[in-house]
Structure formats: C-alpha cells, structure tokens
C-alpha positions in Angstrom: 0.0 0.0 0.0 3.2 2.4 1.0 4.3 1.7 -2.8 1.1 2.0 -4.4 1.0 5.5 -2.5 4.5 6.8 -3.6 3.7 5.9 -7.2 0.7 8.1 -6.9 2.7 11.0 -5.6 5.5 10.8 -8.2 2.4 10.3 -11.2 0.8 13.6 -9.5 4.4 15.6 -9.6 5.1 14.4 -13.4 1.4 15.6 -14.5 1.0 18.7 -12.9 -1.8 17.4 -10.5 -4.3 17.1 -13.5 -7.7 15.2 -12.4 -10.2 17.0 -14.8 -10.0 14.2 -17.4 -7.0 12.2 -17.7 -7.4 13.3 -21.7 -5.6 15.1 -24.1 -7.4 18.4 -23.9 -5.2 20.9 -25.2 -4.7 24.2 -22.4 -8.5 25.7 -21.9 -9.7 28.9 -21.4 -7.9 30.6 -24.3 -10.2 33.4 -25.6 -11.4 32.3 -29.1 -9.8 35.1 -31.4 -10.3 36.1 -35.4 -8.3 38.3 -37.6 -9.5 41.9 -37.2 -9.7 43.8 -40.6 -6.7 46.9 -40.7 -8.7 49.9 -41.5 -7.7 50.7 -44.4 -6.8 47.5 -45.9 -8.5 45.0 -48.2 -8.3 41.0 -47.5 -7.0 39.3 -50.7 -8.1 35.4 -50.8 -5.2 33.1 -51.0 -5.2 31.4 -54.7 -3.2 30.8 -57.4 -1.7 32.5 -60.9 0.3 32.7 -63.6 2.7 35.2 -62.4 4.3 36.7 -65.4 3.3 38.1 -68.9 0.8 36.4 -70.8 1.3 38.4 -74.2 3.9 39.2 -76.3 7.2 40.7 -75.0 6.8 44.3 -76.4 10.2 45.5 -75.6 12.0 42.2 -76.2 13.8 42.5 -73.3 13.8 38.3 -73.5 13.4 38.2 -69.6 9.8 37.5 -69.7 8.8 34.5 -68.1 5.7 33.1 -66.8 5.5 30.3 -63.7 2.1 29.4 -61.6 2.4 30.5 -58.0 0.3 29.8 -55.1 0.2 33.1 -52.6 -1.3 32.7 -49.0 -3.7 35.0 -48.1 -3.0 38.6 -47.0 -4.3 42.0 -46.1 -3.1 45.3 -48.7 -3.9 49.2 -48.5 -7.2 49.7 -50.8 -5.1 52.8 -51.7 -1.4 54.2 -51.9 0.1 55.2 -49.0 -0.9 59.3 -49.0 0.4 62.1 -48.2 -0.9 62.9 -44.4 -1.0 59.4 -43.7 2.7 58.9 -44.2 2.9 62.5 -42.1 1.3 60.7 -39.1 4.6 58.9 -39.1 7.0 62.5 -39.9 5.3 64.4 -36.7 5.5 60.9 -34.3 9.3 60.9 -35.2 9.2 64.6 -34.7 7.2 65.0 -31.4 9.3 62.0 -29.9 12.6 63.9 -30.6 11.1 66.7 -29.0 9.8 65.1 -26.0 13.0 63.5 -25.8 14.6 66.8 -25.7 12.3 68.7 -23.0 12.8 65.7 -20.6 16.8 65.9 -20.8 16.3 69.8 -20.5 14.6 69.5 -17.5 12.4 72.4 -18.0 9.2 71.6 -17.4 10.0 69.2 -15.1 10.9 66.2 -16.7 8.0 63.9 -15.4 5.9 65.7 -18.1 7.6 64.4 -20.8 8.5 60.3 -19.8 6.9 58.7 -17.1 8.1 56.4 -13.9 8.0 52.9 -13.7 5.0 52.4 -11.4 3.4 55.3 -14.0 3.9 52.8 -17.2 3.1 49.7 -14.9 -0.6 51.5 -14.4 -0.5 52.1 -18.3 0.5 48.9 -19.2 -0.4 45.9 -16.4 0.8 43.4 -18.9 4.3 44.7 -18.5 4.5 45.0 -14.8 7.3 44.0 -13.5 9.3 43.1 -16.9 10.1 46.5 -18.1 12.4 49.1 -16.0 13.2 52.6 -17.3 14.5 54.1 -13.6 13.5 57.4 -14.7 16.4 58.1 -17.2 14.9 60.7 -19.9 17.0 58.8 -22.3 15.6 54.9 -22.0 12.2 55.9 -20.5 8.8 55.7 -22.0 7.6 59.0 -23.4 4.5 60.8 -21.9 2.3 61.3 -25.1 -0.8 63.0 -22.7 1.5 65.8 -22.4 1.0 68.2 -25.3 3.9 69.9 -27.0 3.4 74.0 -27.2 5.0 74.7 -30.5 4.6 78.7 -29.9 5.4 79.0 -26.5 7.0 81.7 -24.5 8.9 80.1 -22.0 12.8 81.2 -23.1 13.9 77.9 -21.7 11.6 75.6 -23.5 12.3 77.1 -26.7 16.1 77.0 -25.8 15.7 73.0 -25.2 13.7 72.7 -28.4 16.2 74.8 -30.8 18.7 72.1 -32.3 15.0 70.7 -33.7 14.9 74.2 -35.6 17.0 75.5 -38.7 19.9 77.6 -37.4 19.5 81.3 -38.3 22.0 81.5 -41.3 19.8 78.7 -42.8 16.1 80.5 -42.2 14.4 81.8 -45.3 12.8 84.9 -44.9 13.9 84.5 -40.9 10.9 81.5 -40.9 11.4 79.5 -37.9 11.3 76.0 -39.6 12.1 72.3 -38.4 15.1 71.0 -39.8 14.0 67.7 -41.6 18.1 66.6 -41.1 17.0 65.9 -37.3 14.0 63.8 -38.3 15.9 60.5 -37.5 14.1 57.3 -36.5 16.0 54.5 -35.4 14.3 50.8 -35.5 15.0 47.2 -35.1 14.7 43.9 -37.3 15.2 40.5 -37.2 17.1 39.2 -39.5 15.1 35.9 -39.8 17.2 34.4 -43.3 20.2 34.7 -41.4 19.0 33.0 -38.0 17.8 30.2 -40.4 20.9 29.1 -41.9 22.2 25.8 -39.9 25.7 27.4 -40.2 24.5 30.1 -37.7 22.7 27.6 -35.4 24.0 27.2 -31.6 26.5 23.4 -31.6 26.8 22.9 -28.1 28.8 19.3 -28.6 31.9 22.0 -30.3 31.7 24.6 -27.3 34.7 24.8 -25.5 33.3 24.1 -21.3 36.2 26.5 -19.9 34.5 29.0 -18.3 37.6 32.1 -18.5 37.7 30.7 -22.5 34.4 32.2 -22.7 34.7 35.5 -21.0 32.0 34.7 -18.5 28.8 34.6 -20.8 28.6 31.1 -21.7 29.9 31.4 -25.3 33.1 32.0 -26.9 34.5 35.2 -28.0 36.7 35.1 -30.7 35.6 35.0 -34.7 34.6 32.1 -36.3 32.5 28.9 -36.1 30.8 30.1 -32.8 29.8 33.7 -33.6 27.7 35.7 -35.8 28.5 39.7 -36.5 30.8 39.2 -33.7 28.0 37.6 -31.3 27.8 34.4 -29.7 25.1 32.6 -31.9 22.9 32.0 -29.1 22.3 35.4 -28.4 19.7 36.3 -30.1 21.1 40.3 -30.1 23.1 38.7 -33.3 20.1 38.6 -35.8 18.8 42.0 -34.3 19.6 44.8 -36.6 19.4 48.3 -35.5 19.1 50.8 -38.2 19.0 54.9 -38.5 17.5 56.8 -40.8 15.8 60.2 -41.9 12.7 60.0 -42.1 11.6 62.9 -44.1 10.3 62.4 -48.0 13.3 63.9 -50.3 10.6 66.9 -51.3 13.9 68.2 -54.3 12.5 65.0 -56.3 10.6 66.6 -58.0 13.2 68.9 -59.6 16.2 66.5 -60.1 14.1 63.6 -61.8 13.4 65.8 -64.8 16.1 68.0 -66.9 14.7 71.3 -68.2 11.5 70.8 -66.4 9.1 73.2 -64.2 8.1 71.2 -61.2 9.2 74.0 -58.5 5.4 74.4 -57.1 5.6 70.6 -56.7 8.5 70.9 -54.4 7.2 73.5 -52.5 4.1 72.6 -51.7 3.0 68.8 -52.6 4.3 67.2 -49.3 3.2 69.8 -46.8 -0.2 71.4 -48.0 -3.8 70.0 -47.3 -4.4 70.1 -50.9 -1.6 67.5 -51.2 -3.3 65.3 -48.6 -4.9 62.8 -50.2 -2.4 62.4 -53.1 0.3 59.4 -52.9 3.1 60.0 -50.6 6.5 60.4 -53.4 10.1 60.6 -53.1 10.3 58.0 -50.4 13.5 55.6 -50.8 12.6 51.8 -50.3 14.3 52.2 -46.8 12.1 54.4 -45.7 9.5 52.3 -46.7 10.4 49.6 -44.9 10.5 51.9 -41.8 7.5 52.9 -42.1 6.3 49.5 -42.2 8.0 48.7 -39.2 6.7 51.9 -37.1 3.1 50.6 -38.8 3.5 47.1 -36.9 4.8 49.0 -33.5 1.8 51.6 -33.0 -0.6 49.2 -33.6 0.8 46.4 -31.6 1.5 49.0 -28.7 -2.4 49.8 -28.9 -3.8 45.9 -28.8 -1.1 45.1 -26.0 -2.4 48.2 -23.7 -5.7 47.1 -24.4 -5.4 43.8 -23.5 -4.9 42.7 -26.7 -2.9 40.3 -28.7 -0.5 41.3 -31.3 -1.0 40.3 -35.5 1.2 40.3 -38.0 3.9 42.9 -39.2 3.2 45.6 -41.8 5.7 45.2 -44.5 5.9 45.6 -48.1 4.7 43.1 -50.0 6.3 40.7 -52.4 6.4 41.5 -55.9 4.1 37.9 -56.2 1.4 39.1 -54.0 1.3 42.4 -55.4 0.5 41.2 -59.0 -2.1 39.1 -57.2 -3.6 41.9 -55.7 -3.2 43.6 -59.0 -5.3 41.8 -61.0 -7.7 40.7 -58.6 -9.0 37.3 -59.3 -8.2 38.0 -63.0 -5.4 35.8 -63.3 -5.0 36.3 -67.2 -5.7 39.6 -67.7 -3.0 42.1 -69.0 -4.1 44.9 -66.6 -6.0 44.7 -63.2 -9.6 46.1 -64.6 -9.3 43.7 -67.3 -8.0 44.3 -70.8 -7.2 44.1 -73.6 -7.4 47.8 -73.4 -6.3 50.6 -71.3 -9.8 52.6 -72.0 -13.5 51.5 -71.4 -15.7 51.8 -73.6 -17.0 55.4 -73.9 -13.2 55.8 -74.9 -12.0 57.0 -70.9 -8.9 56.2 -70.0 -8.6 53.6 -67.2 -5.7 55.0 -65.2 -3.1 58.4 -64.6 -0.5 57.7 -67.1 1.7 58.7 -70.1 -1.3 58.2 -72.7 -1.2 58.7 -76.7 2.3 60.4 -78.1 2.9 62.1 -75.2 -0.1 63.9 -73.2 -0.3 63.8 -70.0 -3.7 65.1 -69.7 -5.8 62.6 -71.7 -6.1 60.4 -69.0 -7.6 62.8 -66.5 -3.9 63.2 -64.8 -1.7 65.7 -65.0 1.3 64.4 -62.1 -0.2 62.1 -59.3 -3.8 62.0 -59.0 -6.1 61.1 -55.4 -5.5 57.7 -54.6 -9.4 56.7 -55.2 -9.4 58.5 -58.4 -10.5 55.9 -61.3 -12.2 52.4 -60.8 -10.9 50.1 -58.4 -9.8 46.6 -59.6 -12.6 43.8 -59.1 -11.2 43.7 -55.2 -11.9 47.3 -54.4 -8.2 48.1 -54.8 -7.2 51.6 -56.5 -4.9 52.5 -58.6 -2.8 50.1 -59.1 -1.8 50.6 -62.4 -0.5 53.7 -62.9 -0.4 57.0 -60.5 2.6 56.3 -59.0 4.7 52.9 -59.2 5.0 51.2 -55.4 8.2 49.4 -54.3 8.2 45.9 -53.4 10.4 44.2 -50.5 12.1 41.8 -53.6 15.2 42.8 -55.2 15.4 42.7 -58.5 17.0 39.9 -60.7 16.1 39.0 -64.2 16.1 35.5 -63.5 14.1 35.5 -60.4 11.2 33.5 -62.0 14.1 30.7 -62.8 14.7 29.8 -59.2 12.2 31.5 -56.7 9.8 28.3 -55.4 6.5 28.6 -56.3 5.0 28.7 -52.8 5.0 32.3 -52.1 7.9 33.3 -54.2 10.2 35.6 -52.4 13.7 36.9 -53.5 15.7 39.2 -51.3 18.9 40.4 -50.5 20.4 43.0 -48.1 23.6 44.2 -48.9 25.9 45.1 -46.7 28.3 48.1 -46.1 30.1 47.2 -48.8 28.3 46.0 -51.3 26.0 49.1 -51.1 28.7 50.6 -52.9 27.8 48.8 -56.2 24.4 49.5 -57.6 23.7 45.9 -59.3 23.0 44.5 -55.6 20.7 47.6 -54.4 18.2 47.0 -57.4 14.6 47.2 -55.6 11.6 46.1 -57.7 9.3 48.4 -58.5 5.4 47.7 -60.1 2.5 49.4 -61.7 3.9 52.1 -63.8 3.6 56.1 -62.9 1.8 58.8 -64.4 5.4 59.3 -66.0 5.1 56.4 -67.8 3.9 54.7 -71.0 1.0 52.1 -71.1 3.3 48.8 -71.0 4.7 49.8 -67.4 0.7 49.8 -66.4 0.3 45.9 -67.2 0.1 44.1 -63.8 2.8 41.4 -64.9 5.7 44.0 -66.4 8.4 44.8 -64.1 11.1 47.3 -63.0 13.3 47.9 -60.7 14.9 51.4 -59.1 17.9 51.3 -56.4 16.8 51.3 -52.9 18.6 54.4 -51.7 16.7 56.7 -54.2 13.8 58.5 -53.7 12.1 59.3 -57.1 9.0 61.5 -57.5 6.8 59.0 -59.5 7.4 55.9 -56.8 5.2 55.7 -53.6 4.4 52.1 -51.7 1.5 50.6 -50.3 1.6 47.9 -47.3 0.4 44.1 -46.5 0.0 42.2 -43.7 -0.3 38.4 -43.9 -3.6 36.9 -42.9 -3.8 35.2 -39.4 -4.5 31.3 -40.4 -5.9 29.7 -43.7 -8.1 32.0 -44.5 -11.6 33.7 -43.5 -14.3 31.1 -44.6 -12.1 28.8 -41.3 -13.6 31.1 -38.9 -17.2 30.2 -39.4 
C-alpha cells in the first residue's frame, strides 16, 4: 500500500496534478480570437496564378517568363500610402525627438515628458514587473498625454527645443522652420534568413566548457565557427539589426528627376499642404518604406497590448508575387487589373493616370499624381494600381528571379551590406505598376522594373500588407 502511495505522488508531480480528465485536452480557457480587418486595408483570398506576362514581349527585353504560383492570403492598402498618412509617421518621429529633448532639459519638469516605472506599470499591467526605465529621460517611455506648445514663450523651453529648428544663417525669410536633417528614426529587425541558416545555429557538442575561454557569458568570443556579427550565436542580439535613418520624404525629387523641367510648385508645396493630402506619398526611398512599415506594426501592436490585446502580424511591403495578385484581382489572365485588352472603357476613358497617346499627359484625367481613389478600383476594391505612381516591393530585382524563386510564395531578397552598397547591381529594388510618367506597357500588372533602394524618385510611392492570421476567413465560421 506504502508503494502503491509513492507511485501516486510521483504520477501527481510528473502531471501537474491534473484530475479534470486524464485526456488530451489541449490548455483551456484561451479566448477564441479572429483576424481583425486593418482599416484601411483590403483581404486578398489566398489562390493561385500565372505570375508573369501572358502576351507578347513588347520590348523584347527576352526576360519574360511566366511560372504558376500559389500566394497565402493577405491583407493590402485599398489605396497608396498618402500624403498625411505617411505625415502621421514625420510628426511621431518629430514630437518624440522633441519630447526627448524637454525631458533631458529638465524644464518643465521632466515627469511631463517620460513617465516612472510604477506610471507605465498602471499604463500597461501586462508589463509590470518586466520592463524598467529608472527614470532616465534617455531609456524611459515618453508621456504622449502631455501636449507639445509649439509657440510657447517660456525662453527655456524654446532653448531646449532649438537644435530641432533651422539655425539662423539657414532660415528663409527668418521663418522658424524644423530642420527635416533631425528627423531621424532609429528601428530594429530580425534578420530571420540569417537566424535560419544551420551554419549560424548554436552546436553545443563544439563549445569549449572552460568558463575564462568564454569570457564569463557562456559562449566563446573570438571570430569564427561560434559567432555571428561578432556575437555568440545564441544570443539572439546577433540577428537584431538596429538601423538609423531620416525619415523625411526627399521633397527636391521633383526637380532632379526631370532635366529642363518646371516642377518647383511641386517641391514647395505637394508634401506639406492640405491640398496635397490625399495624393500618394512620393520621393520616399525603399528604406524608408520599410520603416515605415516597421513603425506601422509597433503603434498598432503597442495599442492591442495596452488594451489587452494580442499582437498580429507585421506591416511590410509586399512581395512583388502578392502584389500582382492583388493587382489583378481574381483575374489571373488579364493584361491589366480592370481587365483588358485595353487601357480605356468603352466610352473611350482612359482607365488609369498615365503617359497616354504620343505624349499627353492630360488625356487620361492626370496631369502628375492623382487622389489615390481616383479611377475604378480593380474587381477587389483596390485603386490605382496601375499607374499614378509605381510602389516598391520588398524583392530585389533579378532578371532571372522566376528561374529559381519556389512557387510557394515566391520571395527573393537580398540586403547588402556596407560594402556592397557601394555597387548599384546588388541595391536594385523592384518596382510595379507604372507612374503617371510612364507609358502604357509599365501599367500591365505582370511588367516589371526595378529602381535602387537608396533613391527616392517622384513618381514611386508604396502601399503595405499584412499576412492573414491562419488559412483563410471562410475557417472562422
């Protein structure tokens, strides 16, 4: 009986003192959740096409190939990125460089400006106990209830605030204006292709057990078999990049893109002005896209973790696969996403803001970029995605891409590094869906293009995705 007892206890320790069912249950009381639409965005079914051209190769350029690909389903913006949304993300990088700036001046007191521990803790419960900031202007959370006073009088506030401003000799007409060159936002990705490599995997039968060989942490230190970038490849810090960069669209597109061109008022005024605010965000590099993106994910995942909420899936760019999906909307053979053959309906209207006829770009309705919901959307509510402006994707460009990208959500990048930034064959970005700039062939959904990412033209914008949580919808009923 003694032995019959012991048993018991050591069965009772090894299964956590379960006695509901002695079954395979799975853990209960998990909230049942489903995907929650991103305003804004548009769910694309997941499906099959031919990605590619399906018609003749009109500039022979002999790198036209078609392949069928399956895509999982996603989320995309119904419209380009615009103008005041993409300034939501300018004045957060703003305001938080500015807040950042009060609170190491001291003045007010700096409590207005980042909060305490125990403050954040109330903010965020989830967190308590996980996070510490000890009050240092520099790591600590900002206080967004506190609003900034732009025209204040206080001498010291504006003193604390004035490296955010042009300097004097710079001022135009002595305008007190922010200096976009501050507008910096730093960020952080994981470097997922990297971690998944088996070369870059932890080997624990090959690391050395001599605990002064490994400087204390576990690892070993020098180059080599057991590091990554310099890191011990268990620490996860070593697929982490951290990036900087300025934030602020390059406005002087406009005027370099074109030779012997007027497009001054364009400079001055199409970023800024409220009559600009509903027309495609331009002279963004792909970079900056990609930050954007990754601020996207961050403000919304901040907001569904305060609220009790669980996070979804990143923002990004899409993939130059599911953005010819999107394109042609359940129209898998059609040279252009409203159909085709042609580029007009049939009261003779042109179907998108391009380079139409010999040469006019007012034919089509257009002159430069349009509103985003200007023309018909594409038989998934999507606009403009043939002509307007083209979008980056987050593929780099190589002719033969079709030859060896898998048909399973085809997907080829590559980030070069310091170096190799220096030659512009490796910073080739593709672009899709033809400008208001250009001809009729760039508007097909299958043509493609490419631009380097560390340019910012005026006739590129983006759009972003985010992949669908699960299968797809028709699973959640």
């Amino acid at each position: 009986m003694k032995k019959l007892l012991f048993f018991g206890s050591l069965l009772a320790l090894a299964t956590g003192c379960e006695k509901k069912s002695g079954e395979l249950i799975g853990v209960q009381g998990r909230e049942p959740w489903f995907q929650p639409d991103p305003f804004g965005m548009l769910y694309c079914p997941m499906g099959n096409m031919t990605q590619g051209p399906n018609d003749e190769d009109v500039p022979f350029a002999h790198n036209t190939k078609a392949k069928m690909v399956s895509i999982q389903a996603f989320y995309i913006d119904q419209t380009e990125l615009t103008n005041n949304e993409y300034r939501q993300f300018v004045y957060h990088v703003r305001d938080s460089i500015a807040r950042r700036m009060l609170a190491a001046g001291g003045n007010p007191t700096p409590g207005d400006y980042f909060i305490s521990d125990a403050q954040y803790w109330e903010i965020n419960p989830n967190l308590k106990g996980l996070l510490t900031y000890d009050e240092d202007p520099a790591k600590a959370a900002l206080n967004w209830e506190t609003p900034l006073n732009w025209r204040s009088e206080d001498e010291t506030y504006n003193t604390d605030l004035l490296p955010l401003f042009l300097p004097e000799k710079e001022r135009f007409y002595k305008r007190v204006e922010i200096d976009t060159r501050k507008l910096n936002f730093e960020y952080y990705r994981i470097d997922m292709h990297t971690a998944a490599k088996k070369t870059n995997r932890f080997i624990p039968e090959r690391t050395p057990v001599d605990p002064q060989a490994q400087n204390g942490h576990g690892f070993p230190t020098g180059k080599g078999d057991y590091t990554v970038n310099g890191k011990p490849k268990l620490d996860r810090s070593a697929f982490i990049i951290k990036d900087i960069i300025n934030i602020y669209p390059d406005t002087l597109a406009w005027v370099h893109d074109f030779t012997y061109s007027f497009n001054e008022p364009m400079t001055n005024m199409y970023f800024w002005h409220p009559a600009y605010d509903e027309y495609p965000v331009v002279g963004v590099s792909w970079k900056q896209c990609r930050a954007f993106a990754i601020w996207r994910t961050q403000l919304m995942n901040d907001f569904l973790y305060g609220n009790g909420g669980i996070f979804v899936q990143d923002f990004r760019l899409p993939t130059e696969a599911e953005w010819e999906y999107a394109a042609r909307g359940g129209l898998k053979l059609s040279p252009f996403p409203w159909g085709g053959p042609y580029i007009r309906n049939a009261r003779g209207c042109f179907l998108g803001n391009f380079k139409p006829m010999r040469g006019s770009y007012i034919d089509d309705g257009g002159f430069h970029t349009v509103k985003v919901m200007s023309y018909n959307p594409n038989d998934w509510g999507i606009y403009c995605m043939a002509g307007n402006v083209a979008e980056w994707t987050s593929n780099a460009f190589d002719e033969s891409a079709y030859d060896f990208s898998h048909d399973l959500n085809p997907d080829y990048v590559y980030e070069p590094n310091a170096e190799e930034e220096q030659l512009p064959v490796l910073n080739r970005k593709v672009i899709r869906g033809g400008s208001w700039k250009d001809v009729g062939y760039y508007l097909e959904t299958s043509t493609r293009s490419y631009e380097y990412q560390d340019t910012a033209k005026c006739y590129i914008g983006f759009r972003c995705v985010m992949t669908y949580l699960g299968r797809q919808k028709d699973d959640e009923l």
